[in-house]
C-alpha positions in Angstrom: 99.3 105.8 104.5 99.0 105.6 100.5 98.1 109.1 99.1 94.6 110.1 98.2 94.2 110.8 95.0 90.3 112.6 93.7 89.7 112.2 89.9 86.9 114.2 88.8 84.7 112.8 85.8 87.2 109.5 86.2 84.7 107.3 84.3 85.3 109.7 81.4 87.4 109.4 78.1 90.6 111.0 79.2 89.5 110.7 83.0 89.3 107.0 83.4 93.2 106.8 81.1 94.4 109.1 84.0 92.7 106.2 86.9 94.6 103.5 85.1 97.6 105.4 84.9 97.8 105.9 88.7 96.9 102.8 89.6 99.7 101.5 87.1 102.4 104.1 88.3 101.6 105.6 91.7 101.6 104.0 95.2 98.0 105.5 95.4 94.1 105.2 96.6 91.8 106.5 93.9 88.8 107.9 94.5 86.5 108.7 91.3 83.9 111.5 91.9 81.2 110.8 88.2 77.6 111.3 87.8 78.2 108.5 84.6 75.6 110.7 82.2 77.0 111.8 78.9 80.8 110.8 78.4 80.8 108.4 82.2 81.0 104.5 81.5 81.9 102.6 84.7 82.3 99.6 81.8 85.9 101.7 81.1 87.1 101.1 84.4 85.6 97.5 84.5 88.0 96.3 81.5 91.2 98.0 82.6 93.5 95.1 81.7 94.7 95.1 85.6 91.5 96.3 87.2 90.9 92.7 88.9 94.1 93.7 90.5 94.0 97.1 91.6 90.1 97.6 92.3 90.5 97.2 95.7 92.6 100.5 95.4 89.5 102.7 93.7 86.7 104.4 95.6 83.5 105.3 93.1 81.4 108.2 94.2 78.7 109.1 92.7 77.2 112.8 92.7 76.9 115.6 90.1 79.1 118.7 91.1 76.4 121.2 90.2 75.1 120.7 93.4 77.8 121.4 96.4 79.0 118.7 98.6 81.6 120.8 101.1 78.9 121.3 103.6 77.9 117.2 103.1 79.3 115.3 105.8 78.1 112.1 104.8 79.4 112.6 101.0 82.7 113.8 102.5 83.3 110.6 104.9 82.8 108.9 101.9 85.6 110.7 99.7 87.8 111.0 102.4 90.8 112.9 103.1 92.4 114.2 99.8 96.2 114.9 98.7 95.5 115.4 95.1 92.3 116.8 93.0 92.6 116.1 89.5 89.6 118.0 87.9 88.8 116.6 84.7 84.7 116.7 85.2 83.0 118.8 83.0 80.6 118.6 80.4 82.3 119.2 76.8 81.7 118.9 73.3 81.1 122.7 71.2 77.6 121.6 69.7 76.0 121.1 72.9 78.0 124.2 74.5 76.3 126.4 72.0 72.5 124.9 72.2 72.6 124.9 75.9 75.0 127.3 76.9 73.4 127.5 80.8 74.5 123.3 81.3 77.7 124.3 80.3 77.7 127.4 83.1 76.3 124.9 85.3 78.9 121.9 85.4 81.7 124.2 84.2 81.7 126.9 86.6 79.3 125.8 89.1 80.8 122.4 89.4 83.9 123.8 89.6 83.6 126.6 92.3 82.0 123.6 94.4 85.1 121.6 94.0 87.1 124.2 94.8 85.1 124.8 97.9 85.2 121.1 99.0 89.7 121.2 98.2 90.1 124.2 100.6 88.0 121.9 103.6 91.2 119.6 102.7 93.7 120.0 105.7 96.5 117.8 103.3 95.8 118.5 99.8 99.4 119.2 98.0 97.7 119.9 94.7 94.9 121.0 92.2 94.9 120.7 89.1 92.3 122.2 86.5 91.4 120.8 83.2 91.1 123.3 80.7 91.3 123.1 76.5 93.3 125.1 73.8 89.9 126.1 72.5 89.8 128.9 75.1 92.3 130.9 72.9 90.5 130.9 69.8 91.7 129.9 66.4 95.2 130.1 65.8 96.3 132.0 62.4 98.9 129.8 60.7 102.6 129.7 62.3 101.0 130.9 66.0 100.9 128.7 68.8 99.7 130.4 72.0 101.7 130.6 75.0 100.2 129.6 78.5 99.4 133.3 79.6 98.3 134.4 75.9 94.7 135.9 76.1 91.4 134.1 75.7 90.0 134.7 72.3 87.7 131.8 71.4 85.7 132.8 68.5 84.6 130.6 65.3 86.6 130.3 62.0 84.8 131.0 58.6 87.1 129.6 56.4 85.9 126.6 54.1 89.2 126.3 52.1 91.3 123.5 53.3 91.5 120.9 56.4 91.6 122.0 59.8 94.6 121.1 61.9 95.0 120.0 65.9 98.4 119.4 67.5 96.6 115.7 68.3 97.7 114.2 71.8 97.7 110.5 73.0 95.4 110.5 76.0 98.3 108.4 78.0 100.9 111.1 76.6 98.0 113.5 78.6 98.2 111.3 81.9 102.3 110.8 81.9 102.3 115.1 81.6 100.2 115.2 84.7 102.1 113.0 87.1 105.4 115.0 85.4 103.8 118.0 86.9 103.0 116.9 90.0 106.7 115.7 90.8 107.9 119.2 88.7 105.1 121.6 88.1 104.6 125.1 90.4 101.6 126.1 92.0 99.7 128.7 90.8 101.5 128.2 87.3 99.7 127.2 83.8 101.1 124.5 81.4 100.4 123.5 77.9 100.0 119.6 77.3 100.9 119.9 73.5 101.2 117.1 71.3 104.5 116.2 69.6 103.5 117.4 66.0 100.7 119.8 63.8 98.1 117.5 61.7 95.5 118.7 59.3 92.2 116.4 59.5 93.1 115.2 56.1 96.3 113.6 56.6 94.8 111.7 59.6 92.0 110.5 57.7 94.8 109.3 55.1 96.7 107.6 58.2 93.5 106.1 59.5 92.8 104.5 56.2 96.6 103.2 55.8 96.4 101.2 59.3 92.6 100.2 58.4 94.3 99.2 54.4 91.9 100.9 52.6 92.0 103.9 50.1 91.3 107.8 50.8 88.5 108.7 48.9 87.5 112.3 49.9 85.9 115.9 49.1 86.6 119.0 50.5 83.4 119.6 52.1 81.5 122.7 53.4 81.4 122.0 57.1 81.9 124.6 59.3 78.8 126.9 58.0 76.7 124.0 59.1 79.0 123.6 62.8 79.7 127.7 63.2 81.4 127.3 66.7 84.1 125.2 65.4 87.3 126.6 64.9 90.0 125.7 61.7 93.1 125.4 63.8 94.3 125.3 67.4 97.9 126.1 68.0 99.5 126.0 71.8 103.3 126.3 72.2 105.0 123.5 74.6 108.5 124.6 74.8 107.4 126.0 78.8 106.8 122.1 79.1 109.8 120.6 77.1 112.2 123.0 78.8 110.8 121.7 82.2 112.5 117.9 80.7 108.9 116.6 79.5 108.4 115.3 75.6 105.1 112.9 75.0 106.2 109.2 75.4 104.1 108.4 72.5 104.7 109.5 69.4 101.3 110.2 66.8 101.8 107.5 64.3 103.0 104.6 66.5 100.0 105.7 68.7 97.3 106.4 66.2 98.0 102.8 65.0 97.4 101.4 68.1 94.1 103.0 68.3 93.1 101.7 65.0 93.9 98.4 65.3 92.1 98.3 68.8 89.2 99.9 67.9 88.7 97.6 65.1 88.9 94.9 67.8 86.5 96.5 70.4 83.8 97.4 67.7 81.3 98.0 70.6 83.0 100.9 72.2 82.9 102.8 68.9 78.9 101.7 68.9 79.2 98.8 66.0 
């Protein structure tokens, strides 16, 4: 039998990149657990550029993981039994975290503990893995980047002075770490998914307007009194990763450029 794999919020951004990337690289059954609200779009997996072919491969479940499903035996016949949870369903986005802070308990904890609860009923699951972000350590002061077992400081940033910066990641860079972890990775253990170089929001908007072939016209603006939880700059350290034998297969420029030119031709999915 084909291996079972459960994506959680696979009809996301980065969740429904992780579906195509199994279906394009595993001998696998998928089955996508989404309630399709905020960031879910069934249309993503409908124009995966070999979803004719592999469909047949994908179970889509819908339920919302604030309410618990171990105890559902209808809803469990339907998933199935499970080898792999990927647990990228959550809701996410710092403005909404900070006006309605209870959601965010809700599908965050909640929804996970109930997940949880539904993997331990799972008499062959080999894994679990657990989404998290780097924003749970806080802003990084200049020249840190935050180990795996670090503490969690997240806290907003004040300053107004100059860009903020992200160690930016390909989302396929994302799904090609995952899969490297579940052939390499330890249980129990934490990993960084870090991208292959530091950026400052400026110099992307400058690369964004290169691939487009326009000028940067720009002012330094005061944004983050008007967007308090936002932090200036996120820093995680990879080297646990790249020691492992894992480097991102994309590189930034090559990839940003990609994502340029193919939003320009898929004006709808950026709401033009």
């Amino acid at each position: 039998m084909r291996k079972r794999i459960l994506v959680t919020g696979g009809c996301g951004f980065i969740g429904h990149h992780m579906v195509e990337y199994l279906l394009e690289n595993d001998d696998c059954d998928v089955v996508i657990l989404d309630r399709l609200d905020v960031s879910g779009n069934l249309n993503r997996l409908t124009e995966l550029p070999n979803w004719e072919k592999n469909k047949n491969r994908v179970t889509f479940v819908w339920h919302d993981m604030k309410s618990e499903f171990h105890n559902n035996e209808i809803l469990k016949n339907t998933i199935g039994e499970i080898n792999v949870v990927l647990h990228l369903g959550a809701s996410s986005h710092v403005d909404r975290s900070i006006d309605d802070p209870m959601l965010f308990v809700m599908d965050n904890v909640v929804g996970t503990c109930n997940i949880l609860n539904f993997a331990r009923q799972q008499k062959n699951l080999n894994n679990f893995v657990y989404f998290s972000t780097d924003e749970v350590f806080g802003p990084a002061p200049e020249g840190v980047n935050y180990k795996e077992n670090d503490r969690y400081n997240s806290h907003a940033n004040k300053s107004l002075d100059k860009a903020g910066s992200r160690y930016y990641i390909h989302a396929k860079n994302v799904c090609n770490a995952v899969d490297f972890l579940l052939k390499n990775g330890k249980h129990g253990e934490k990993y960084n998914i870090v991208g292959e170089k530091e950026v400052d929001n400026l110099s992307l908007a400058k690369l964004i307007s290169k691939f487009v072939g326009k000028d940067t016209t720009y002012n330094m603006v005061d944004f983050h009194s008007s967007r308090p939880g936002h932090d200036l700059r996120y820093g995680l350290d990879g080297s646990k990763m790249k020691e492992m034998g894992w480097t991102p297969i994309n590189n930034l420029e090559k990839s940003l450029k990609n994502l340029v030119e193919w939003s320009i031709k898929n004006p709808k999915w950026i709401g033009l």
